[in-house]
TORFI-691744 format. One record per residue (C-alpha): residue number from 0; x, y, z; residue in three letters. Coordinates in nm, 2 decimals, always signed. Each point is the difference from the previous one (the first is absolute). Example, Ala and Ser with C-alpha at 12.3 -4.5 7.8 and 13.67 -1.06 7.14 Angstrom:
<nodes>
<num:0; east:+1.23; north:-0.45; up:+0.78; residu:ala> $
<num:1; east:+0.14; north:+0.34; up:-0.07; residu:ser> $
</nodes>
This chain:
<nodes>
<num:0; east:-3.03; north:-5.31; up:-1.11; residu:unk> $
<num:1; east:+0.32; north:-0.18; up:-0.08; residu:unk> $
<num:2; east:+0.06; north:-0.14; up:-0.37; residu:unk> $
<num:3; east:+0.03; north:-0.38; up:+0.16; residu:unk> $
<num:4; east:-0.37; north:+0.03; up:+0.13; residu:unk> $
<num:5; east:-0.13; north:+0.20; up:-0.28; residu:unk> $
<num:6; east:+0.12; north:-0.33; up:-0.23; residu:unk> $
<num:7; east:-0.15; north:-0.23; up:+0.26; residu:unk> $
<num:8; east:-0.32; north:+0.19; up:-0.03; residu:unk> $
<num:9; east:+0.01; north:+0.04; up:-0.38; residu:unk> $
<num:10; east:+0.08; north:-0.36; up:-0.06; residu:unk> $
<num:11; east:-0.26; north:-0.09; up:+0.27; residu:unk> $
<num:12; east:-0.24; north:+0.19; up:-0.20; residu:unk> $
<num:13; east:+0.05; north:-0.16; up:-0.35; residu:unk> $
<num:14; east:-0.01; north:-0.34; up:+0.13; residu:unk> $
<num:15; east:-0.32; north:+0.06; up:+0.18; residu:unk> $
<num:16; east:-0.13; north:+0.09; up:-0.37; residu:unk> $
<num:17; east:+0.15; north:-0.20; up:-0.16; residu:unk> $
<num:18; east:-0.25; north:-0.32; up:+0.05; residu:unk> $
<num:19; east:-0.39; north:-0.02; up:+0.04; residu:unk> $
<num:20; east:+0.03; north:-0.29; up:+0.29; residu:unk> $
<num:21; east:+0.08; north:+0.08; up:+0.33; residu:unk> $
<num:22; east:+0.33; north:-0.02; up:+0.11; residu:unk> $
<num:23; east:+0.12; north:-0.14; up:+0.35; residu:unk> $
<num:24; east:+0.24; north:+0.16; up:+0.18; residu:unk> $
<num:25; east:+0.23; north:-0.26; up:-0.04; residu:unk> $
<num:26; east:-0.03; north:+0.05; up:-0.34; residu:unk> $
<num:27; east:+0.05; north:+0.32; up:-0.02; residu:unk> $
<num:28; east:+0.27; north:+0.01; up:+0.25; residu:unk> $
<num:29; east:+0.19; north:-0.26; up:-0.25; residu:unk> $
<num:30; east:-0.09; north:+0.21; up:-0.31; residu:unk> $
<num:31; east:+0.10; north:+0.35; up:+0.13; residu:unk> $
<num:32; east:+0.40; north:-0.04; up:+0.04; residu:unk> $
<num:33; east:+0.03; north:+0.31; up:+0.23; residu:unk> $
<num:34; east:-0.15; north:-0.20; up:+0.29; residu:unk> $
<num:35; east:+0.15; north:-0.26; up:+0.20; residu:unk> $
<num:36; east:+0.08; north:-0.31; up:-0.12; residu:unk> $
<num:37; east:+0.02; north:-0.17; up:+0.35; residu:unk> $
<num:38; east:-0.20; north:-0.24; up:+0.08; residu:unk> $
<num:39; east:+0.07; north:+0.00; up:+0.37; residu:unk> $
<num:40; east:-0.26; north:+0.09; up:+0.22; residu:unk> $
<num:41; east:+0.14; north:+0.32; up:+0.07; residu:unk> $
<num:42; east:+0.11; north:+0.04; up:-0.33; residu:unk> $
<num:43; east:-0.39; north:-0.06; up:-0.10; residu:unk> $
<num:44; east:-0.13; north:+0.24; up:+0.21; residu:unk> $
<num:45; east:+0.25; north:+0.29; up:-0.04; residu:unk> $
<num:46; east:-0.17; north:-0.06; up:-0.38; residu:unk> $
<num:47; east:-0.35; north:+0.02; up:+0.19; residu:unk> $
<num:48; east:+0.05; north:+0.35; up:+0.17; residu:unk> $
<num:49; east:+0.17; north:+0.14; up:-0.33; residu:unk> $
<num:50; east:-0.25; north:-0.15; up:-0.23; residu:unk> $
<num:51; east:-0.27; north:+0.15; up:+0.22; residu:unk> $
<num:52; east:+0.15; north:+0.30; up:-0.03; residu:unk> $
<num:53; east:+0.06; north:+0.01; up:-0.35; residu:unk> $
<num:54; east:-0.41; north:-0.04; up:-0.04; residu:unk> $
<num:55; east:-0.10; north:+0.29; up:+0.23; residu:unk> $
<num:56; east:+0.28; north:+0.23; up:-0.21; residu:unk> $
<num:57; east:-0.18; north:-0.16; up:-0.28; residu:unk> $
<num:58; east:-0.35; north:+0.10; up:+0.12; residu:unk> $
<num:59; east:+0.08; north:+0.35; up:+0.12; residu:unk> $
<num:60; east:+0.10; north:+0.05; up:-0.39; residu:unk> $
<num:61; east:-0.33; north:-0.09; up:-0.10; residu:unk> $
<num:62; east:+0.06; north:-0.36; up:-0.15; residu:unk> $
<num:63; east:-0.29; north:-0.23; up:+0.09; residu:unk> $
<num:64; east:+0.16; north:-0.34; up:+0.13; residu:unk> $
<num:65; east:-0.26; north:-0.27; up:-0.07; residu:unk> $
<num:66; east:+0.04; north:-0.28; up:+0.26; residu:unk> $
<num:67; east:-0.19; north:-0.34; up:-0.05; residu:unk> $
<num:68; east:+0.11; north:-0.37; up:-0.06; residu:unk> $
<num:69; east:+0.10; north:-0.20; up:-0.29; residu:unk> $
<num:70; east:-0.29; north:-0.26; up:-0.13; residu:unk> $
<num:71; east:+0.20; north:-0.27; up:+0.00; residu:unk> $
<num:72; east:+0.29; north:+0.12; up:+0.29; residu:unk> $
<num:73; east:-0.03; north:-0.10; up:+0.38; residu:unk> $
<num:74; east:-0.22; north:+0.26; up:+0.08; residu:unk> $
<num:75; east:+0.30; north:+0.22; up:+0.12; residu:unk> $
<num:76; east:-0.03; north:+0.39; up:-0.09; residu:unk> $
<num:77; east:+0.08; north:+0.12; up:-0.29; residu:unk> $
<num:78; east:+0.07; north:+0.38; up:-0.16; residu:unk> $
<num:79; east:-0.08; north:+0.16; up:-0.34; residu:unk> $
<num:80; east:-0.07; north:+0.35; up:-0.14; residu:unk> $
<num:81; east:-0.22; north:+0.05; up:-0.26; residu:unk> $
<num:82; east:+0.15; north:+0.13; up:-0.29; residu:unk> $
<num:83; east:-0.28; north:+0.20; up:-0.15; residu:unk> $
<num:84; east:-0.11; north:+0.14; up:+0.31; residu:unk> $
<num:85; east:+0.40; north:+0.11; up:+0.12; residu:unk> $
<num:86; east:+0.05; north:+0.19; up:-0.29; residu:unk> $
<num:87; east:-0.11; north:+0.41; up:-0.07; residu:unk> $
<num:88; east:-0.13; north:+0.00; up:-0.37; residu:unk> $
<num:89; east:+0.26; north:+0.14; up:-0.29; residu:unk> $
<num:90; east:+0.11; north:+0.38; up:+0.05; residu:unk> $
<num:91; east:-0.05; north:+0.20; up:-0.29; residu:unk> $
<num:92; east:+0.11; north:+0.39; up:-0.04; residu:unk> $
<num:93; east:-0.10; north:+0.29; up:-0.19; residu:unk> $
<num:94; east:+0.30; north:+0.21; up:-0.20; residu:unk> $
<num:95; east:-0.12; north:+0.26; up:+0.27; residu:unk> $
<num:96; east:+0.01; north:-0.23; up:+0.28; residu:unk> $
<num:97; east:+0.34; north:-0.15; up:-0.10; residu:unk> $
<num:98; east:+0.15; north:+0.36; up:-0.01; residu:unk> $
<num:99; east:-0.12; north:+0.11; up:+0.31; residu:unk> $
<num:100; east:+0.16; north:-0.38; up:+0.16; residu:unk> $
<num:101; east:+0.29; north:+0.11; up:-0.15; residu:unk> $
<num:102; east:+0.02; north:+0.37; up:+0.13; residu:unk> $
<num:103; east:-0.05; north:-0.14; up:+0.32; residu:unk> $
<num:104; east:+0.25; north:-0.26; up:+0.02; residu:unk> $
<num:105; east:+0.27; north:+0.25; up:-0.12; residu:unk> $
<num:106; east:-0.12; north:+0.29; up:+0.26; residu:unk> $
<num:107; east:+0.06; north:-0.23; up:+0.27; residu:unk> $
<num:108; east:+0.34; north:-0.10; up:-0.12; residu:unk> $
<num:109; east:+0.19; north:+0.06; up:+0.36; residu:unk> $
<num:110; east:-0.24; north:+0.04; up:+0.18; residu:unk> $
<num:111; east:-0.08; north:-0.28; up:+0.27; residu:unk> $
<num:112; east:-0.25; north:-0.12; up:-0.26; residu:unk> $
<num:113; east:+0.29; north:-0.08; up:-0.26; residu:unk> $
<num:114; east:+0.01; north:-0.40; up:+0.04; residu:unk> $
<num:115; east:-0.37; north:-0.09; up:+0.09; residu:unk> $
<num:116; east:-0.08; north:+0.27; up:-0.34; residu:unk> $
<num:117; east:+0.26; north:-0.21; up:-0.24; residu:unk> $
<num:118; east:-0.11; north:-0.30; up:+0.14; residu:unk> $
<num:119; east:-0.35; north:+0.09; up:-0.08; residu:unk> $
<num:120; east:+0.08; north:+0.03; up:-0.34; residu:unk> $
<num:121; east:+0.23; north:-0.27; up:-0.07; residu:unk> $
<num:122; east:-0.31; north:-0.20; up:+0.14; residu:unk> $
<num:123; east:-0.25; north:+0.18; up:-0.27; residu:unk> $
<num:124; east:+0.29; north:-0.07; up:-0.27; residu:unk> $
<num:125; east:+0.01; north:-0.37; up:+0.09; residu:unk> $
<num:126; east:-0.37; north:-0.07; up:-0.02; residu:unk> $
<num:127; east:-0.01; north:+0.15; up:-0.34; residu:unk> $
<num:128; east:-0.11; north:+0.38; up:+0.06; residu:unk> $
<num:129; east:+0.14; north:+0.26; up:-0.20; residu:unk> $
<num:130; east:+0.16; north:+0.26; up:+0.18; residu:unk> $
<num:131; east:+0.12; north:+0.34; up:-0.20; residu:unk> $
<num:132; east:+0.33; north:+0.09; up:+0.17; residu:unk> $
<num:133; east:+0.06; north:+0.31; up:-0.20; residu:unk> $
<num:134; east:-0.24; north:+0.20; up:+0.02; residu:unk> $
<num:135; east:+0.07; north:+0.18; up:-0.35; residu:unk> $
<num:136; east:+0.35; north:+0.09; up:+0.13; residu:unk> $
<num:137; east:-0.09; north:+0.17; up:+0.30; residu:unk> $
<num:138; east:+0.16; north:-0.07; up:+0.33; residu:unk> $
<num:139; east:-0.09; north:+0.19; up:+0.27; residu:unk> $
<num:140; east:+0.26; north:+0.12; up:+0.19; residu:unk> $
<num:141; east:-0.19; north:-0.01; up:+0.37; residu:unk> $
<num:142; east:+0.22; north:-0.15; up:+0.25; residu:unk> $
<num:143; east:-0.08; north:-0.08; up:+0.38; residu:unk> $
<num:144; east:+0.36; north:-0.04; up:+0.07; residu:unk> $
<num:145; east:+0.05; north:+0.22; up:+0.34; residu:unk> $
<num:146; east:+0.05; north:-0.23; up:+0.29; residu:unk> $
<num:147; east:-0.35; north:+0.10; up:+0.20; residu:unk> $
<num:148; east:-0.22; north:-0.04; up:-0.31; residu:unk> $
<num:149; east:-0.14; north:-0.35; up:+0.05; residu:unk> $
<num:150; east:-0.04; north:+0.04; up:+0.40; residu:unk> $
<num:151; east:-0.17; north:+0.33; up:-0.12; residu:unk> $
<num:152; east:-0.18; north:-0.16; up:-0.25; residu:unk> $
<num:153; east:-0.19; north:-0.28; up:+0.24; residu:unk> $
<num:154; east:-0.03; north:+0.26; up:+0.28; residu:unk> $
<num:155; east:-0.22; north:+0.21; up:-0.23; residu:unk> $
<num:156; east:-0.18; north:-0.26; up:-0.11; residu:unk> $
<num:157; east:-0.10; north:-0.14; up:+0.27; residu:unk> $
<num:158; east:-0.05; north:+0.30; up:+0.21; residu:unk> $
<num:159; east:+0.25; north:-0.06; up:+0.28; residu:unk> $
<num:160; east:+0.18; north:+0.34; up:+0.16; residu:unk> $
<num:161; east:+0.42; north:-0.03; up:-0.07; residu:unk> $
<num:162; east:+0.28; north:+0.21; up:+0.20; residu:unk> $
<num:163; east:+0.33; north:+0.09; up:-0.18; residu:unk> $
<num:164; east:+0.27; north:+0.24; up:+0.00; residu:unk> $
<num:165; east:+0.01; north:+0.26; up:-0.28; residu:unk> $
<num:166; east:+0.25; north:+0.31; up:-0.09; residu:unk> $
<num:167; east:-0.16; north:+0.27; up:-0.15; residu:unk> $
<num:168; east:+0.12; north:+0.25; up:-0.24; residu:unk> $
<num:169; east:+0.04; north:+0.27; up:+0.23; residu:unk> $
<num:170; east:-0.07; north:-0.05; up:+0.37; residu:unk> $
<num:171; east:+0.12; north:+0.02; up:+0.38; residu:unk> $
<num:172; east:+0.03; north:-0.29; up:+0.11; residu:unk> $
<num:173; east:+0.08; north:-0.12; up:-0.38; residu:unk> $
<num:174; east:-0.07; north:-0.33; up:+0.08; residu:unk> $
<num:175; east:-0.31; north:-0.10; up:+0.21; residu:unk> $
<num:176; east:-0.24; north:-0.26; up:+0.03; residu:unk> $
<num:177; east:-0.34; north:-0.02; up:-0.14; residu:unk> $
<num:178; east:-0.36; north:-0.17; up:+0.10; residu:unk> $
<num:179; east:-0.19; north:-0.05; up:-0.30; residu:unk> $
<num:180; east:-0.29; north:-0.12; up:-0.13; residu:unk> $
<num:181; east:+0.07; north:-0.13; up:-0.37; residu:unk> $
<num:182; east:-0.26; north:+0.07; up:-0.24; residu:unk> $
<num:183; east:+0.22; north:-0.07; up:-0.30; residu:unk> $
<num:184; east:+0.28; north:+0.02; up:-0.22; residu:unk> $
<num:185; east:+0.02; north:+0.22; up:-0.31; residu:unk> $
<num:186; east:+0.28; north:+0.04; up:-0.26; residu:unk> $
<num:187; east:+0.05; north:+0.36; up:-0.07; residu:unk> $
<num:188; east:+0.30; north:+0.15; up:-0.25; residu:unk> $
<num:189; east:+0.16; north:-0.37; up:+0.02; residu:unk> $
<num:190; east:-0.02; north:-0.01; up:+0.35; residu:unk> $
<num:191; east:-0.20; north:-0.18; up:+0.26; residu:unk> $
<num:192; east:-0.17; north:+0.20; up:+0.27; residu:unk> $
<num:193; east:-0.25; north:-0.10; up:+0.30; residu:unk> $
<num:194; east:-0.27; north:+0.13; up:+0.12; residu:unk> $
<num:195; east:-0.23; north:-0.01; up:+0.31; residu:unk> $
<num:196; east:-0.08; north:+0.18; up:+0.33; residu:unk> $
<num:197; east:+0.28; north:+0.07; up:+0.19; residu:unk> $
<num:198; east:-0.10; north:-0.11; up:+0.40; residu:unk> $
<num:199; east:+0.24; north:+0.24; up:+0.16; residu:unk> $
<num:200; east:-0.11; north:+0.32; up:-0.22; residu:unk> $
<num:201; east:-0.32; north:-0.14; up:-0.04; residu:unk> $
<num:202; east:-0.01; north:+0.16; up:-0.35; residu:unk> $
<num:203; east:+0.08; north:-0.15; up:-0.36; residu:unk> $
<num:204; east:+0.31; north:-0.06; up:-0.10; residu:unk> $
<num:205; east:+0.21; north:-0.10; up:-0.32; residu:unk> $
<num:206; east:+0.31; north:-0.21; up:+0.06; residu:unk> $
<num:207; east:+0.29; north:-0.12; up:-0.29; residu:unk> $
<num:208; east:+0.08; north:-0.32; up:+0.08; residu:unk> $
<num:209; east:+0.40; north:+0.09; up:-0.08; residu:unk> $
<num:210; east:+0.01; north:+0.16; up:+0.30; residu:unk> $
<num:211; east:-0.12; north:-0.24; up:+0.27; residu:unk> $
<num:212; east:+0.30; north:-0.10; up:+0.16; residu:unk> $
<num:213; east:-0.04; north:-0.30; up:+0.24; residu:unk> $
<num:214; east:-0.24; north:-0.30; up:-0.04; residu:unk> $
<num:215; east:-0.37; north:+0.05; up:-0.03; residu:unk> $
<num:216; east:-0.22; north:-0.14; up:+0.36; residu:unk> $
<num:217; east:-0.34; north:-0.10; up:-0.05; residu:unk> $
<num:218; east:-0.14; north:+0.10; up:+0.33; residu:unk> $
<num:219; east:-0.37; north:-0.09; up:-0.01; residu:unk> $
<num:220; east:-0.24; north:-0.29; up:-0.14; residu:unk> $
<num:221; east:-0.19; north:-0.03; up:-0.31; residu:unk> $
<num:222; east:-0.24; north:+0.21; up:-0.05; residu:unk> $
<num:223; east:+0.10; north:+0.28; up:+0.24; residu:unk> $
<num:224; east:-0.14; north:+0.31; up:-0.18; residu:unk> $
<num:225; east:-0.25; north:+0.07; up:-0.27; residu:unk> $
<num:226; east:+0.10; north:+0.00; up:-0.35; residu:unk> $
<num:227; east:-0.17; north:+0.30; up:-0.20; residu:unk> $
<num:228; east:+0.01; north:+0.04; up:-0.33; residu:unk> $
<num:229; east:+0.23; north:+0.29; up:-0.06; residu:unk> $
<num:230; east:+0.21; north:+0.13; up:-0.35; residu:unk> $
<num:231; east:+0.32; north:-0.08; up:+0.16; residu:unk> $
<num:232; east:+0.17; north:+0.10; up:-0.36; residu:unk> $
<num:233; east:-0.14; north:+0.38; up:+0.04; residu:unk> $
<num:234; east:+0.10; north:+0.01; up:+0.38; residu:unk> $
<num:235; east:+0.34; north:-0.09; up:-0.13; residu:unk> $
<num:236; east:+0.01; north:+0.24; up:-0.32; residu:unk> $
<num:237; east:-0.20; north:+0.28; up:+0.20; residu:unk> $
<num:238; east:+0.32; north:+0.31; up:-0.03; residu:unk> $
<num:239; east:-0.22; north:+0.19; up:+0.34; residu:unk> $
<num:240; east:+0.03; north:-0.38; up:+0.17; residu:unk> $
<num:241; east:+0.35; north:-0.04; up:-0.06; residu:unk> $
<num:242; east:+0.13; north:+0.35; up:+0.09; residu:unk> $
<num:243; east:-0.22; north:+0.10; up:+0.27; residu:unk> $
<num:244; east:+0.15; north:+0.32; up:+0.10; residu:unk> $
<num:245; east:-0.12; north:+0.30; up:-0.16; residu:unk> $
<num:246; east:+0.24; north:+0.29; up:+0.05; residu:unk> $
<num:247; east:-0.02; north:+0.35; up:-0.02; residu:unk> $
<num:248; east:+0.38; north:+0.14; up:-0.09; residu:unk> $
<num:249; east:+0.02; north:+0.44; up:-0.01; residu:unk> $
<num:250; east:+0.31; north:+0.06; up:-0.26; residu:unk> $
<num:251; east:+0.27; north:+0.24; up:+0.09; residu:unk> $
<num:252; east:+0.18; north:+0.19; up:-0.29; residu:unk> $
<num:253; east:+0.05; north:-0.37; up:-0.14; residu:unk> $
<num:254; east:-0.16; north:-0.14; up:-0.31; residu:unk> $
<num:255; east:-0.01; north:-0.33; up:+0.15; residu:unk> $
<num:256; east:-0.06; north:-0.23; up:-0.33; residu:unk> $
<num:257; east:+0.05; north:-0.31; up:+0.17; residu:unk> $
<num:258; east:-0.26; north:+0.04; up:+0.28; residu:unk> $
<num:259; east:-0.22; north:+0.20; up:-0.31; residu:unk> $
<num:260; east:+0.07; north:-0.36; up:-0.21; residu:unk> $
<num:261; east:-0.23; north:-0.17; up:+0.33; residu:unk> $
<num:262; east:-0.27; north:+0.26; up:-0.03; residu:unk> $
<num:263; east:-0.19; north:-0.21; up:-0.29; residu:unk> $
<num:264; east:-0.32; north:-0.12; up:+0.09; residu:unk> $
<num:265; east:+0.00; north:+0.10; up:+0.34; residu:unk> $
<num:266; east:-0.27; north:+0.32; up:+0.14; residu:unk> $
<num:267; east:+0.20; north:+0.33; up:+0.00; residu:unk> $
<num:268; east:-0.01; north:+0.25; up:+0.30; residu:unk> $
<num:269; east:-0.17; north:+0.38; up:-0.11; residu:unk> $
<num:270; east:+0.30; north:+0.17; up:+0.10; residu:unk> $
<num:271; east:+0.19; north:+0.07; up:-0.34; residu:unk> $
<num:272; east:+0.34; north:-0.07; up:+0.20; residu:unk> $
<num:273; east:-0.05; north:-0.35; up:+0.12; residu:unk> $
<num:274; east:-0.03; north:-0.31; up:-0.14; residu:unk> $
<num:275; east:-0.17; north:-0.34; up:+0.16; residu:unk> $
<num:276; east:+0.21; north:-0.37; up:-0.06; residu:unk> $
<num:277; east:-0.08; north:-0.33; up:+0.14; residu:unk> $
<num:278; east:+0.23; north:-0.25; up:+0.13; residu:unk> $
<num:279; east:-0.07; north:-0.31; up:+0.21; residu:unk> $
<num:280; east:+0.09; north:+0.17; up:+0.33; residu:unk> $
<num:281; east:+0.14; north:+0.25; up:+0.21; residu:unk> $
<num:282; east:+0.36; north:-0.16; up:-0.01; residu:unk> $
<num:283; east:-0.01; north:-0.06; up:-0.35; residu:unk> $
<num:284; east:-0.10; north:+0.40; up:-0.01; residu:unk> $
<num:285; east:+0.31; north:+0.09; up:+0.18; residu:unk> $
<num:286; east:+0.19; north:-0.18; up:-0.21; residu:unk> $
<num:287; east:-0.13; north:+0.15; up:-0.32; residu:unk> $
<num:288; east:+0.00; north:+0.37; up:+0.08; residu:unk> $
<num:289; east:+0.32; north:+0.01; up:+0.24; residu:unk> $
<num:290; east:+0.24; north:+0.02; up:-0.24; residu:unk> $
<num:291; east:-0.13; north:+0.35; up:-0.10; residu:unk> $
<num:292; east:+0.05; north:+0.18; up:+0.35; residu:unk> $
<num:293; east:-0.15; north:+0.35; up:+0.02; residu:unk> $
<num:294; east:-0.14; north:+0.01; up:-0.30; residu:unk> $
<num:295; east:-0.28; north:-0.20; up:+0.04; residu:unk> $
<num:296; east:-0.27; north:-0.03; up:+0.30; residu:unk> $
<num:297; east:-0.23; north:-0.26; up:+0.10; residu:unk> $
<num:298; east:-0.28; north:+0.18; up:+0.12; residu:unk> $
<num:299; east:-0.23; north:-0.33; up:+0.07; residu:unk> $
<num:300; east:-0.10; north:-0.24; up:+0.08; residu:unk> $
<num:301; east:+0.17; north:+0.07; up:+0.37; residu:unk> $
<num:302; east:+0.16; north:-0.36; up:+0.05; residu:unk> $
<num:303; east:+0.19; north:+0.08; up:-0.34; residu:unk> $
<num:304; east:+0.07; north:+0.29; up:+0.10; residu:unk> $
<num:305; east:+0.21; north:-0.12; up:+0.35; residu:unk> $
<num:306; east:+0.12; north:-0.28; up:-0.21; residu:unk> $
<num:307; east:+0.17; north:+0.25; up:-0.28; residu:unk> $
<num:308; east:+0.11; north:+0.19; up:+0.31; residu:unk> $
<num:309; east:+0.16; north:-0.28; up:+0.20; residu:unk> $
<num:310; east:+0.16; north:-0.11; up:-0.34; residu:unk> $
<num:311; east:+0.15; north:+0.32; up:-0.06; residu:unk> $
<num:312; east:+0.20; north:+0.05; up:+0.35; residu:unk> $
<num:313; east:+0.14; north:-0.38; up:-0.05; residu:unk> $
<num:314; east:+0.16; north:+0.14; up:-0.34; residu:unk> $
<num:315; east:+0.10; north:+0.31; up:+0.18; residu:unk> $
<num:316; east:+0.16; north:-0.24; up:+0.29; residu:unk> $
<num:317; east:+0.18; north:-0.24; up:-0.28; residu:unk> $
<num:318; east:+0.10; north:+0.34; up:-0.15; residu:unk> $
<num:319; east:+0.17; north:+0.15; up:+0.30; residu:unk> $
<num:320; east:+0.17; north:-0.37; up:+0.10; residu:unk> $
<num:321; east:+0.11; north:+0.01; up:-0.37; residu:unk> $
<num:322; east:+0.21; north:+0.31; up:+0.02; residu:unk> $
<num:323; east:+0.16; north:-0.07; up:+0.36; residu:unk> $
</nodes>
């Protein structure tokens, strides 16, 4: 809405409340200087169509327009609103309330909900609420500030399927595009993450939102999938949900202390000379174990196995190219 017809509306609005008789249009057209001042027929009903306008904008904010005639008038229509019945009673907020008002406002700082949240509160300020900005010195630090969060943020919340493009840590293609259906959006380790069924693996999947790289399409209506209640914040924090992969590495005459480091928390093979790691998948594997040639083996899973395999004879290529 443009700030001309906001003040239209807004000065409307007062000078319908303003008086207990009811006003003509005439009137009201002379007392409200944003309309027209001409008095030509077409200048009287360009006035008309705006003015009936103005009412139904009016309405569809829930402001009850009055319409009857003045006692001692010409029996033209006339417009009021009724003070007492326009208004919602006074606002008053507990310490607890307040706090939470403000938590909220700040947590949404740039986010798409930044203005309509300070405009919110300016509005509580102005009709005499007290709103506790500080929050006893603690500002949180939460920031939707990655470009797909607020398309993210609707598409989740109202259930509607999204494509984008997203590079992944470690993958062939590195860049590929996903089908999703968004459940939510969880900050994890000061960064924000997605989460929701992925359509093409039809399996769940985490996202981080730093790494979608093109514009976020919503592809599907409201209302598209069910919404389940689901701890998005464990899927997210779960070590077996972020590296998938379990490993099993057999040690040759090395000691191996990095790949030993990765062993923590994760189910150890019988054999006394191998070791299990995870990592998020079979390329990221490669990459980890690679660098330590014969001496180490991936014995399974098979896919990491070919993927250690295929990683080693492109270092052995680059090697041989190398000394040419």
């Amino acid at each position: 809405m443009s700030s001309a017809k906001n003040e239209r509306l807004l000065n409307l609005l007062i000078c319908l409340t303003s008086t207990r008789q009811f006003l003509s249009a005439d009137r009201i057209r002379r007392a409200v200087v944003s309309y027209n001042q001409d008095d030509s027929p077409k200048g009287r009903q360009a006035f008309e169509r705006m003015f009936e306008r103005d009412k139904e904008e009016l309405r569809e904010l829930g402001v009850v327009i009055e319409t009857g005639s003045h006692p001692f008038g010409d029996g033209s229509p006339g417009y009021r609103i009724a003070g007492r019945d326009s208004f919602l009673p006074d606002l008053a907020l507990t310490p607890a309330e307040s706090t939470v008002l403000a938590i909220a406002t700040d947590w949404w700082r740039s986010a798409q909900f930044a203005s309509e949240t300070q405009g919110a509160v300016r509005k509580l300020k102005a009709g005499g609420v007290k709103v506790d900005e500080t929050v006893n010195g603690w500002d949180p630090q939460l920031r939707g500030s990655d470009p797909a969060f607020d398309t993210l943020l609707l598409a989740a919340t109202a259930q509607r399927e999204v494509e984008f493009d997203y590079r992944a840590r470690t993958s062939d293609p590195p860049v590929s595009r996903r089908r999703l259906q968004p459940w939510g959006l969880v900050s994890w380790k000061a960064r924000w993450y997605l989460v929701g069924h992925d359509l093409n693996r039809d399996d769940t999947r985490v996202f981080r939102l730093s790494r979608i790289v093109s514009d976020v399409v919503i592809t599907s209506d409201v209302g598209a999938f069910e919404h389940e209640d689901r701890d998005l914040r464990a899927i997210v924090g779960d070590a077996g949900f972020a590296q998938p992969l379990r490993a099993v590495i057999r040690l040759h005459d090395t000691a191996a202390p990095g790949l030993r480091r990765m062993t923590a928390g994760v189910e150890q093979p019988e054999h006394t000379g191998d070791i299990a790691i995870r990592a998020r998948d079979a390329a990221a594997l490669a990459s980890i174990v690679a660098p330590y040639g014969a001496t180490v083996e991936v014995l399974a899973p098979p896919e990491a196995r070919a993927a250690t395999i295929a990683r080693l004879r492109q270092l052995a290529v680059l090697d041989s190219e190398g000394e040419r």
